[in-house]
C-alpha positions as CSV (number, residue, x, y, z in Angstrom):
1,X,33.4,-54.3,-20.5
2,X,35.5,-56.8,-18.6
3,X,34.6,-57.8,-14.8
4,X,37.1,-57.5,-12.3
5,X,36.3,-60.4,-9.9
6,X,36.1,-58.8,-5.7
7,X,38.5,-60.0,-2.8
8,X,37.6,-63.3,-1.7
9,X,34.7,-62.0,0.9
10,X,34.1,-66.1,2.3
11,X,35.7,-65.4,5.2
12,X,33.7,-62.5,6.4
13,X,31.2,-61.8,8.2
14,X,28.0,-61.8,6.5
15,X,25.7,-58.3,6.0
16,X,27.6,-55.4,8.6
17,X,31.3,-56.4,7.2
18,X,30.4,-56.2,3.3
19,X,28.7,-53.2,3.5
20,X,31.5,-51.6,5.9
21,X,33.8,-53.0,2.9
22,X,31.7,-51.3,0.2
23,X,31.9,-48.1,2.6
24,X,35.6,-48.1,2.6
25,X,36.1,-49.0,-1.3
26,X,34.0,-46.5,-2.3
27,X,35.5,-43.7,0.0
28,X,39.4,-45.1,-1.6
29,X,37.9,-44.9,-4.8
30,X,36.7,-41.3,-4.4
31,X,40.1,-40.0,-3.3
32,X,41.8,-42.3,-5.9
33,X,40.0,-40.4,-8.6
34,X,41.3,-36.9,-8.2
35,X,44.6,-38.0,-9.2
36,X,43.6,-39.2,-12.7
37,X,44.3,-36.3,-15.5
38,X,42.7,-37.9,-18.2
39,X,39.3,-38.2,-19.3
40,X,38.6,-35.7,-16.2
41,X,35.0,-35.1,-17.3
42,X,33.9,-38.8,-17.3
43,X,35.7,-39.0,-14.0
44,X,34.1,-36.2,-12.3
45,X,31.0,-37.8,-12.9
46,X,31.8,-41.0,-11.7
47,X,33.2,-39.0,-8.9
48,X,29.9,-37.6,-8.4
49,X,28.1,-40.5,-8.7
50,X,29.8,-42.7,-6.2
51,X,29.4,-39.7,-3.4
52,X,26.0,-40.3,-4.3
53,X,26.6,-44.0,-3.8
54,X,28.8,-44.0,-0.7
55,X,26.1,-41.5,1.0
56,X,23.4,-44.1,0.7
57,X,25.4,-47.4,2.2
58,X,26.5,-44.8,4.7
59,X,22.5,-44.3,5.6
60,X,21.9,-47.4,5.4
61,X,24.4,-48.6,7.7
62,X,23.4,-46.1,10.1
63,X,19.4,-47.0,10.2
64,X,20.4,-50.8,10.6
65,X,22.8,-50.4,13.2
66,X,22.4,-53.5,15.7
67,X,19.7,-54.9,13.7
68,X,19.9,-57.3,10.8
69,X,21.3,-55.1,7.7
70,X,18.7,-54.6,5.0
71,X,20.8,-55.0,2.4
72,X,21.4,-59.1,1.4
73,X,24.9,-60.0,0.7
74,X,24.4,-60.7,-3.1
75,X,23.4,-56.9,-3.5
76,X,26.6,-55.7,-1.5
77,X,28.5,-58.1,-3.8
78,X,27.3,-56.4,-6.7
79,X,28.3,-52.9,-5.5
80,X,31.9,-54.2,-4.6
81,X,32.4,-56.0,-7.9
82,X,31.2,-52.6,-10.0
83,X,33.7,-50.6,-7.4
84,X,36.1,-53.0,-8.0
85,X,36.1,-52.5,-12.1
86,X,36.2,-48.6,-11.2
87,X,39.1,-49.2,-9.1
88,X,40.8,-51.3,-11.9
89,X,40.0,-48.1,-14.0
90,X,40.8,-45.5,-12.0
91,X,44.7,-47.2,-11.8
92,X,45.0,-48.1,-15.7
93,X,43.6,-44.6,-16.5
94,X,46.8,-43.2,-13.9
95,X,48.9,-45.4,-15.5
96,X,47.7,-44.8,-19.1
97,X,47.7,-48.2,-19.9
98,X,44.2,-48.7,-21.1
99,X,43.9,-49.8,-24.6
100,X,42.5,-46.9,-26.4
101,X,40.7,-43.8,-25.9
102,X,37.3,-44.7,-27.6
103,X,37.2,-47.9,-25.7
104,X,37.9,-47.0,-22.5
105,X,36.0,-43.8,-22.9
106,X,32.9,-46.5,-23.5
107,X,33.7,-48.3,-20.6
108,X,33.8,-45.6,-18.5
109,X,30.0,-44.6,-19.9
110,X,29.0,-48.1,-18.9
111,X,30.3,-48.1,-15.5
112,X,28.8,-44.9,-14.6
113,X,25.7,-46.5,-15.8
114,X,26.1,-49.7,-13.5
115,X,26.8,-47.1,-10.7
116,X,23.1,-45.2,-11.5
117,X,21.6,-49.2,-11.1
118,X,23.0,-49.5,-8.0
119,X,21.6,-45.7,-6.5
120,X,18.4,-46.4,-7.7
121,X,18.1,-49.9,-6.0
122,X,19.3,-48.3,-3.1
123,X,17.1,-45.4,-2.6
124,X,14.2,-48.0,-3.4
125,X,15.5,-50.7,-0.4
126,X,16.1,-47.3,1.5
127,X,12.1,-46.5,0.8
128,X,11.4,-49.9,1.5
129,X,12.8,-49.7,5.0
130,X,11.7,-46.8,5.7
131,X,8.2,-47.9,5.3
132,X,8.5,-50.9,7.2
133,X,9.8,-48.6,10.2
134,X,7.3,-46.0,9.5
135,X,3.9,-45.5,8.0
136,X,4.8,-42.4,6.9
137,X,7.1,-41.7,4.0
138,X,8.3,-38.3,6.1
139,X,8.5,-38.7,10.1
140,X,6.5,-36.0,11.9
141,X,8.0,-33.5,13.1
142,X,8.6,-32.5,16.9
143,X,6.4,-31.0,18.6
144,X,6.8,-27.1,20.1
145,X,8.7,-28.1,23.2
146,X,11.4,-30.9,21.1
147,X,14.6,-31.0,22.6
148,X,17.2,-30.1,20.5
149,X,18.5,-33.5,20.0
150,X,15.1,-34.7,18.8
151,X,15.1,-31.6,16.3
152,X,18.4,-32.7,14.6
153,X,17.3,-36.2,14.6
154,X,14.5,-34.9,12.5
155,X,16.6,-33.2,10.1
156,X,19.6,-36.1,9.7
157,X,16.4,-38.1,8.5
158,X,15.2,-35.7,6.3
159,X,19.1,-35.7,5.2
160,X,18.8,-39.3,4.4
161,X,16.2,-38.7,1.8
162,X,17.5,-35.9,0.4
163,X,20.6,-38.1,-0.7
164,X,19.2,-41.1,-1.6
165,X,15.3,-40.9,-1.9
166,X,13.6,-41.0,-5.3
167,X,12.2,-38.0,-6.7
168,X,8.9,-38.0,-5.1
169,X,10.4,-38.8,-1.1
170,X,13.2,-36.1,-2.1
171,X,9.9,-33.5,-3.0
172,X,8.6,-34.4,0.2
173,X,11.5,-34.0,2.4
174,X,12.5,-30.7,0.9
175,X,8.8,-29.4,1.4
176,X,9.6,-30.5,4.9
177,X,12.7,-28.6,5.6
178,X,10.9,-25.8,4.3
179,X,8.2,-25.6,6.8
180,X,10.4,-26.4,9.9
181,X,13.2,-23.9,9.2
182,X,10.4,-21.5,8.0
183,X,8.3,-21.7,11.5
184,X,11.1,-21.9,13.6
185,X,14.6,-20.6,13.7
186,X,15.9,-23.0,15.4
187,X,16.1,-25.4,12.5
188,X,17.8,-22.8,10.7
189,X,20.8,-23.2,12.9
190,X,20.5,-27.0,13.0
191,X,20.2,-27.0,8.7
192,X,23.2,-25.1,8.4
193,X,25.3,-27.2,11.2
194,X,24.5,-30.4,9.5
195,X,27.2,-31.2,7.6
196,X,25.5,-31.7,3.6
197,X,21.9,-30.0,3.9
198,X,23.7,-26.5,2.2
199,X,25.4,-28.7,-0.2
200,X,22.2,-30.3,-1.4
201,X,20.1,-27.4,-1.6
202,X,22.8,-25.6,-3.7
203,X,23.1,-28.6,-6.1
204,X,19.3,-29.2,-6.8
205,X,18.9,-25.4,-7.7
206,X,20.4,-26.9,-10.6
207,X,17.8,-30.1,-10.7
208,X,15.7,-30.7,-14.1
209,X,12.9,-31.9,-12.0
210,X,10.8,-28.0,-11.6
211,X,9.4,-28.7,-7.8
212,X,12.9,-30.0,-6.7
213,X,14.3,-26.9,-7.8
214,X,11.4,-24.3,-6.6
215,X,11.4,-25.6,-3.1
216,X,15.5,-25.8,-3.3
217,X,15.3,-22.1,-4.2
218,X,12.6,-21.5,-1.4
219,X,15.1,-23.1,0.8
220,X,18.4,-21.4,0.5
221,X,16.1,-18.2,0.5
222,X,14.7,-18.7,3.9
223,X,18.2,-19.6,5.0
224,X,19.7,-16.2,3.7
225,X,17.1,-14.1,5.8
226,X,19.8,-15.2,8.6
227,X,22.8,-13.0,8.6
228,X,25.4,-14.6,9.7
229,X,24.6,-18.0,7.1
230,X,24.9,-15.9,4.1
231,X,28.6,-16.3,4.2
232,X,27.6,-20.5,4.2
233,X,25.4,-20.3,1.4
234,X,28.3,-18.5,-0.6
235,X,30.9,-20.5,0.5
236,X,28.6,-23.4,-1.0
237,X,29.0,-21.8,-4.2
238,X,25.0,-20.7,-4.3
239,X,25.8,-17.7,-6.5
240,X,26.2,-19.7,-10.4
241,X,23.1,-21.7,-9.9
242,X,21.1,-18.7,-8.2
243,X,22.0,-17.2,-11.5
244,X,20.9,-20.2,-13.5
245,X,17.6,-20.3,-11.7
246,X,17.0,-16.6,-12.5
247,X,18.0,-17.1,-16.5
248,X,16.1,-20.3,-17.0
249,X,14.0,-21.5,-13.8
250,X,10.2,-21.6,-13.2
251,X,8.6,-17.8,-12.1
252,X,8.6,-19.5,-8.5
253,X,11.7,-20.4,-8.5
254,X,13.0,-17.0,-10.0
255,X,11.4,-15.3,-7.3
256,X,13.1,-17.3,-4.5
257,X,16.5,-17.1,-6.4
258,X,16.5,-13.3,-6.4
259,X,15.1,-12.8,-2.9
260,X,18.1,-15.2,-2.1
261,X,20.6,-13.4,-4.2
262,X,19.4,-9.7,-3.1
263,X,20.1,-11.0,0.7
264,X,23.9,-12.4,-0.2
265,X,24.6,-9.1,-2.0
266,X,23.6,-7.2,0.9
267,X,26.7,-4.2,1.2
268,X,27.8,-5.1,-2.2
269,X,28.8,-8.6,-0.6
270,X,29.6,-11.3,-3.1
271,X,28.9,-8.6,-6.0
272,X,32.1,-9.7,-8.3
273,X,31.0,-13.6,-8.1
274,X,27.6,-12.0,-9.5
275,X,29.4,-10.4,-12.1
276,X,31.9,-13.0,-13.0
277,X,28.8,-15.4,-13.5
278,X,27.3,-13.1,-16.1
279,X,24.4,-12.5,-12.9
280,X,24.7,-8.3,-13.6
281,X,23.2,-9.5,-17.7
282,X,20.8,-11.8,-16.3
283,X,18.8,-9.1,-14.3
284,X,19.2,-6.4,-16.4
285,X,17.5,-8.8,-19.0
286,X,15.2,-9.7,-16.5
287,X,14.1,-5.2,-15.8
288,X,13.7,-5.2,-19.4
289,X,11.6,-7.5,-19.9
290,X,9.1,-5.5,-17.5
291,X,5.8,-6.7,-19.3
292,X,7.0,-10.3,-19.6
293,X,8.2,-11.2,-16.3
294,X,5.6,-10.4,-13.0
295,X,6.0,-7.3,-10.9
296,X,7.7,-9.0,-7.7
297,X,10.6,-10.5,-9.8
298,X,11.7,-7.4,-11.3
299,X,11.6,-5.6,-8.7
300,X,13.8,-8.1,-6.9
301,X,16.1,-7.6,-9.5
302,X,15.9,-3.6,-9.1
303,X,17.1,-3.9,-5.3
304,X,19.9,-6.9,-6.3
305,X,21.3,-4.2,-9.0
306,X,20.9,-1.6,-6.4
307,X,23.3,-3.8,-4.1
308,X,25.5,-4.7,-6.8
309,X,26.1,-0.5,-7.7
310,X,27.8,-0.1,-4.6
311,X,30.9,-1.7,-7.2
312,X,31.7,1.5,-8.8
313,X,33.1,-0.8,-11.8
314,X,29.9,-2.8,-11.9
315,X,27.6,0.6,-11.7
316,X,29.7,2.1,-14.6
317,X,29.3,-1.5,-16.7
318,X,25.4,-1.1,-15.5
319,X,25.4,2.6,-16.9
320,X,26.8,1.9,-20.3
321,X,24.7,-1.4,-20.8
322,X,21.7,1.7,-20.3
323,X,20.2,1.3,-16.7
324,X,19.3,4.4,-16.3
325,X,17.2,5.2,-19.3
326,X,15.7,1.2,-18.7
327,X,15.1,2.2,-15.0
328,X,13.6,5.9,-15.7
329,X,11.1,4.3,-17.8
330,X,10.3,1.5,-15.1
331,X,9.0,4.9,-13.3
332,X,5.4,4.7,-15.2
333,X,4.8,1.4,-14.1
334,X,1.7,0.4,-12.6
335,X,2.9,-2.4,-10.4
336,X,3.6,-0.2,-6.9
337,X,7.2,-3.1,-6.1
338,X,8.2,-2.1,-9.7
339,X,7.9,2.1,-9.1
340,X,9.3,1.7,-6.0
341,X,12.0,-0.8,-6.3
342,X,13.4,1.5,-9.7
343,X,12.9,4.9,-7.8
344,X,15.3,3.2,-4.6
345,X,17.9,2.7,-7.8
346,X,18.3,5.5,-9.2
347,X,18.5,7.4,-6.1
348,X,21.0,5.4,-5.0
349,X,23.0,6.0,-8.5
350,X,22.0,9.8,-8.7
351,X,23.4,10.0,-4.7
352,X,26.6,8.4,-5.2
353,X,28.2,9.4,-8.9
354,X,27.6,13.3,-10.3
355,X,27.8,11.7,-13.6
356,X,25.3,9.2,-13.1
357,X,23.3,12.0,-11.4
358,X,23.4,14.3,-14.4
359,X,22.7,11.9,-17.0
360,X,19.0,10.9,-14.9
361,X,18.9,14.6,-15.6
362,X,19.3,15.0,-18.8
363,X,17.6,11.6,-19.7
364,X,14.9,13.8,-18.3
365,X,14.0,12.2,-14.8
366,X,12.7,15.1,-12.6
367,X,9.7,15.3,-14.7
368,X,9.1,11.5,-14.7
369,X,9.3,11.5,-11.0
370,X,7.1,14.5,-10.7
371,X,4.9,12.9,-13.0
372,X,4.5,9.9,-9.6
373,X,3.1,13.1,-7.7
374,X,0.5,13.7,-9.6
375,X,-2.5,13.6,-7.5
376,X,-4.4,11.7,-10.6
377,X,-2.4,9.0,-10.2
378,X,-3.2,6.4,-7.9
379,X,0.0,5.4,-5.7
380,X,0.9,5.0,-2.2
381,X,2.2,7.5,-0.3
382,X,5.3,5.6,0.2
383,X,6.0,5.9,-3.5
384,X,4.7,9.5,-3.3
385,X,7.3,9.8,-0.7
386,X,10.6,8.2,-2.7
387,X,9.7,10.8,-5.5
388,X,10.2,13.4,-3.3
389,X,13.3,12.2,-2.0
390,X,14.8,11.6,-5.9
391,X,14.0,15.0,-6.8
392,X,15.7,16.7,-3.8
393,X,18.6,14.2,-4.7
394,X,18.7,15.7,-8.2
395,X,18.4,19.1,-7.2
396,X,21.4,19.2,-4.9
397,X,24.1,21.9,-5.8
398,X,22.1,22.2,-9.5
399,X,20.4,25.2,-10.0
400,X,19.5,24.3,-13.4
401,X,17.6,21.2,-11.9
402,X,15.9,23.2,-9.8
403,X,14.4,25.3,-12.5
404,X,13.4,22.3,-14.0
405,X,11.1,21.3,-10.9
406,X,9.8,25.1,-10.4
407,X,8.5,24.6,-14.0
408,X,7.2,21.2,-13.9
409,X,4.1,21.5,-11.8
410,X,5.8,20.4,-8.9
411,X,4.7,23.0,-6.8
412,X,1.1,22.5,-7.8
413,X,1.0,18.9,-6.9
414,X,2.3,19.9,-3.0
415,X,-0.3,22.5,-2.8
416,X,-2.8,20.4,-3.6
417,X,-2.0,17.7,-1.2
418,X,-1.4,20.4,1.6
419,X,-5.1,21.2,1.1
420,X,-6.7,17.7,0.4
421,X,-4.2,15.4,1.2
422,X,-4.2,12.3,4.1
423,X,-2.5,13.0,7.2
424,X,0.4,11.0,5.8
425,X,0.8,12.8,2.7
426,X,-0.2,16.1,4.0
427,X,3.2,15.6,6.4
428,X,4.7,15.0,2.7
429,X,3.5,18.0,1.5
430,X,4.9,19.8,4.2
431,X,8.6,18.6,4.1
432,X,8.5,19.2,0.2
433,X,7.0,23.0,0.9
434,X,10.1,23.0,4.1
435,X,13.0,21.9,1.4
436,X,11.3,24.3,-1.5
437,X,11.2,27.5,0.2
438,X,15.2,27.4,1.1
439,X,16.2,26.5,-2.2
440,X,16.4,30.4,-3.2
441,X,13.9,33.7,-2.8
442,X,12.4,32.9,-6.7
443,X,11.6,29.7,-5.3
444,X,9.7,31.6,-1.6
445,X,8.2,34.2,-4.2
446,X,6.3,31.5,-6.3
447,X,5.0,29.5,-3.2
448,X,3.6,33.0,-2.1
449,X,2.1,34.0,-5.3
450,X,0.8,30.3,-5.4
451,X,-0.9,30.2,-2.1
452,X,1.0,28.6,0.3
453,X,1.0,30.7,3.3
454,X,-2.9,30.1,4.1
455,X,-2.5,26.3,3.9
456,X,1.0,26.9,6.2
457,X,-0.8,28.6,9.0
458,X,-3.4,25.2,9.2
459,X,-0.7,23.4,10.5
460,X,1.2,26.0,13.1
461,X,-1.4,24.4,16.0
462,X,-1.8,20.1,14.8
463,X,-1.0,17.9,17.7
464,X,2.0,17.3,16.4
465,X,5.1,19.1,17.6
466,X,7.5,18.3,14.7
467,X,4.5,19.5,12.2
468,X,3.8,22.8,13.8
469,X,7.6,23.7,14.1
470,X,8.2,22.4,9.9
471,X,5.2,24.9,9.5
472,X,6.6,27.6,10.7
473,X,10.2,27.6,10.2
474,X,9.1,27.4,6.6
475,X,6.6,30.2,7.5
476,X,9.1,32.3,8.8
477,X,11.2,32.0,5.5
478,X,8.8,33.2,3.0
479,X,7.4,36.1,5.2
480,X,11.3,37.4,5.5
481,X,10.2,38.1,1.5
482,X,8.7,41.4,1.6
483,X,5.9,40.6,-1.1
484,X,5.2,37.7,0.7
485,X,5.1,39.8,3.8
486,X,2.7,42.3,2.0
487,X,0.4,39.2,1.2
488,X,0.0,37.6,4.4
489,X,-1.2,40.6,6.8
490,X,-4.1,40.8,4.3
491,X,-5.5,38.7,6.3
492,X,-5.9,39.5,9.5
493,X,-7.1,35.9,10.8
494,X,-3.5,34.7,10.1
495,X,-1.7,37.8,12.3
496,X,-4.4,36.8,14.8
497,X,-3.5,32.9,15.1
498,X,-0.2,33.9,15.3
499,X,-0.7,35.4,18.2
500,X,-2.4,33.7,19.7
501,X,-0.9,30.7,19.6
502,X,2.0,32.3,22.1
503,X,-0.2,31.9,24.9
504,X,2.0,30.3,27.4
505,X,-0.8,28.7,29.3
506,X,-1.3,26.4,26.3
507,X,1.4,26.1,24.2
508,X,1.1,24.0,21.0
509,X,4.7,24.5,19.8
510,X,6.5,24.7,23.6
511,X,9.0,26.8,21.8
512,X,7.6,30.4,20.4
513,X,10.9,31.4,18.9
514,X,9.7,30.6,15.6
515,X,6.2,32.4,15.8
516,X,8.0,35.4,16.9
517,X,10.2,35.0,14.1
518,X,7.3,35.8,11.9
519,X,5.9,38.5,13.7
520,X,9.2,40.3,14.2
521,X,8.9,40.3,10.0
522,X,5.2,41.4,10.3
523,X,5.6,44.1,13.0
524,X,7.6,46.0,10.2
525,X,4.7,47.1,8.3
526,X,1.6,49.5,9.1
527,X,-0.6,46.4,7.9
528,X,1.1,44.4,10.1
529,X,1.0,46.1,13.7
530,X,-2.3,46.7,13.1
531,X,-3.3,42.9,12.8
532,X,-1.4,42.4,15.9
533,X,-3.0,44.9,17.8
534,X,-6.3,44.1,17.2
535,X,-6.0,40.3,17.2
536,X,-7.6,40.2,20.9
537,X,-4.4,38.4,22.0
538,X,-1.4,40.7,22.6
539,X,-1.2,40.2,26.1
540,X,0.3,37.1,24.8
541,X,3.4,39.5,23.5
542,X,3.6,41.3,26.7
543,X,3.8,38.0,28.7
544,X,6.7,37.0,26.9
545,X,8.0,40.4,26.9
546,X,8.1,40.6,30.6
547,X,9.7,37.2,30.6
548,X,13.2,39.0,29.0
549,X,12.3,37.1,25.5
550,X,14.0,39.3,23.3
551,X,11.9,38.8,20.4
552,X,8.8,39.7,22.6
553,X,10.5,42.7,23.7
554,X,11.8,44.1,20.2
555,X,8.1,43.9,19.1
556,X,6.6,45.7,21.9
557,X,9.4,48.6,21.4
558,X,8.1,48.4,17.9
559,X,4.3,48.3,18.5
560,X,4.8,51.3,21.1
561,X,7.6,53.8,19.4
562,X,4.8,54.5,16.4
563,X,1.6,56.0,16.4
564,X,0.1,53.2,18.3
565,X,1.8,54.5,21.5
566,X,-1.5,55.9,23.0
567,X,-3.1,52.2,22.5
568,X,-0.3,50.9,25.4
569,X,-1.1,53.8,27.3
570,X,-0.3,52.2,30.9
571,X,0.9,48.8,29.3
572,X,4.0,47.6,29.7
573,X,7.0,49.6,28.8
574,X,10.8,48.7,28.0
């Protein structure tokens, strides 16, 4: 390749002016070579390149400023004379005068190489000088109370190796962003602000060298936990290479790209530049391959396709490349992120789209998520919980569903944990026995025949209001069933608690219109009147009776018009 011999530089200043010179060059250079149409491949890399190049003299010039430059005039006539050739180039190749293709595509390769000399000896004298200003390859960081000023000093230098720093100083200064912008918010901010940190993060996501690439991933992740710089990070372009990390990075850097990824989808944001990159393919590879990838990754990619379904055309592309059947068998996982992150999915696909919710039907999903009740199985109650929630999802304006859950042993598993369960899945129990019992009377009938009432009752005075009124407005519906009705007074301790529990004094649900709910059902029944009679508490009744509750008062006229008149003989009449 021929040389193209620089400006005569004799008459400049020595040091400052050269390297301003090479500044300048490079900077024409770059803009020159968006105007060349040929060989656009080879040029975008030199492109590249001399960014690359035109970053480091900028450092440098920067760090020597009012000192003696670092860089020796024979080295800054090196850089002009390559710059030079690539200017001479650049022109024939807009001019298409260069003397063949293959030739001048060989020239090209051996300039870009001259270029990669030149960055490599300048992040080594950058290293160099660095050392001899510091002892330290990265500056400490400032303290607690930095100003602000001293913070973004901290980060422009962390900048500086991040363009021009070998592999091991750019390791170092990318583990260092990480822990500033991790402890402290404020960094955050100042990272996004200064103009080239999102750039560089974005473009080593695509680095060969693994750790580059983990801690690059690590860092647009912490940066996306902020709302208002997920916008910056997909204006960087972050969603190809977030992809690329997911289809072929390390697990670390997986992790990180889809925690990234699920935060920039957030609302469906940003979900047709996943699915023009091929990203929807990429995680639904990822689910599948449940047993080969860990627990936290796929269930990442769970909650990025849930965000991604908000696209009805995505969902429907999601549904025919078989989610649902992939996701309904992600339900007898082990790993607890995996059960719960596919359990949020398809209730978010069974709540938004009838046809998506009748094919989880049909594909048989009420019994695999009453299967996650079973008491045998060893889950949280937070996954115990999301079950719940899917099946009541499935079961909406679907009798036939529901049918399904009264014969799948659903019942039996909220009994149980009425009886036996923890505080927190006892609640549970409760809301499923609330939702059951006003699904329809078969529905109040089995609960009865299977023993709920009893369990019910055990609840109507816990210290918590909101338990005690669940317990018994579901009460109140099953006893308006006259077998169930029949059942309860045969036991006379649950008449008796009933009534006592309207003791104004000390009232454990404040408001008694439920508990006279019940008893207005009981008092129609021989059975009945008798339990409240003899429950020791009825003064409680007359009380409210006297207090113009109408409830109270319809009871008492009931209790009194029979053949337990002569037992209010000189009590309280209407």
């Amino acid at each position: 390749m021929g040389e193209q011999s620089s400006p005569e530089l004799s008459s400049l200043p020595a040091g400052k002016s050269r390297l301003r010179q090479a500044i300048e060059l490079s900077s024409t250079i770059i803009s020159l070579s968006y105007s060349i149409k040929v060989f656009t491949v080879k040029w975008q890399m030199i492109r590249n390149k001399l960014q690359d190049l035109l970053s480091g003299l900028i450092d440098i010039e920067n760090r020597d400023s009012g000192n003696t430059s670092s860089l020796s005039g024979e080295y800054i006539q090196a850089i002009i004379d390559t710059l030079c050739v690539c200017n001479e180039f650049g022109n024939k190749c807009i001019e298409l005068k260069f003397s063949g293709k293959l030739l001048m595509q060989s020239d090209l390769s051996i300039l870009v190489s001259r270029i990669d000399d030149h960055i490599k000896c300048l992040s080594e004298i950058y290293i160099v000088g660095l050392l001899n200003h510091s002892n330290a390859i990265v500056v400490q960081k400032p303290g607690a109370l930095a100003s602000r000023d001293d913070m973004k000093f901290f980060v422009n230098d962390l900048l500086s190796r991040l363009k021009i720093g070998d592999t091991h100083m750019k390791k170092q200064a990318l583990v260092a962003l990480n822990d500033v912008i991790q402890e402290d918010d404020k960094y955050v901010k100042i990272c996004v602000e200064t103009e080239g940190i999102v750039s560089i993060l974005v473009n080593f996501l695509d680095s060969e060298v693994i750790e580059i690439q983990e801690e690059a991933a690590k860092g647009v992740c912490l940066i996306s936990q902020v709302d208002v710089y997920r916008g910056v990070l997909a204006g960087a372009g972050i969603i190809a290479p977030l992809i690329r990390v997911l289809e072929s990075g390390s697990g670390a850097g997986k992790e990180c790209a889809a925690r990234c990824l699920m935060k920039v989808t957030e609302n469906s944001d940003n979900s047709w530049s996943v699915s023009a990159h091929g990203g929807v393919s990429v995680l639904m590879k990822i689910v599948k391959s449940v047993d080969g990838c860990c627990g936290e990754l796929v269930g990442l990619a769970c909650r990025v396709l849930k965000n991604l379904a908000g696209v009805e055309e995505i969902n429907k592309f999601m549904v025919e490349e078989g989610a649902i059947v992939v996701f309904l068998g992600l339900l007898k996982s082990k790993d607890e992120t995996v059960l719960l992150s596919s359990m949020d999915y398809l209730e978010t696909m069974a709540s938004t789209d009838k046809m998506n919710r009748d094919l989880i039907l049909n594909e048989g999903g009420i019994s695999v998520l009453v299967h996650v009740l079973d008491p045998k199985l060893s889950v949280s109650s937070k996954a115990r919980e999301m079950a719940f929630r899917g099946i009541k999802t499935l079961c909406l304006k679907s009798e036939s569903s529901l049918n399904v859950v009264m014969n799948s042993g659903f019942m039996d598993h909220v009994l149980y944990f009425l009886r036996y369960g923890e505080v927190s899945i006892q609640e549970l129990a409760l809301k499923a026995s609330f939702w059951l019992c006003k699904t329809s009377e078969e529905a109040q009938k089995a609960m009865g025949d299977a023993g709920f009432m009893p369990e019910l009752v055990k609840f109507l005075d816990a210290k918590s209001y909101e338990v005690c009124e669940m317990a018994a407005e579901t009460l109140s519906v099953m006893v308006s069933v006259p077998r169930n009705r029949k059942r309860f007074v045969q036991n006379p301790q649950n008449v008796g608690l009933i009534v006592q529990l309207l003791d104004q004094d000390e009232p454990n649900l404040g408001d008694s219109k439920l508990l006279l709910t019940i008893l207005t059902f009981l008092v129609s029944s021989n059975t009945g009147r008798r339990s409240i009679v003899n429950s020791g508490h009825l003064r409680n009744i007359e009380k409210l009776a006297a207090a113009e509750v109408s409830d109270a008062k319809k009871i008492v006229r009931r209790l009194s018009s029979n053949k337990f008149t002569s037992i209010f003989s000189g009590i309280w009449h209407s």
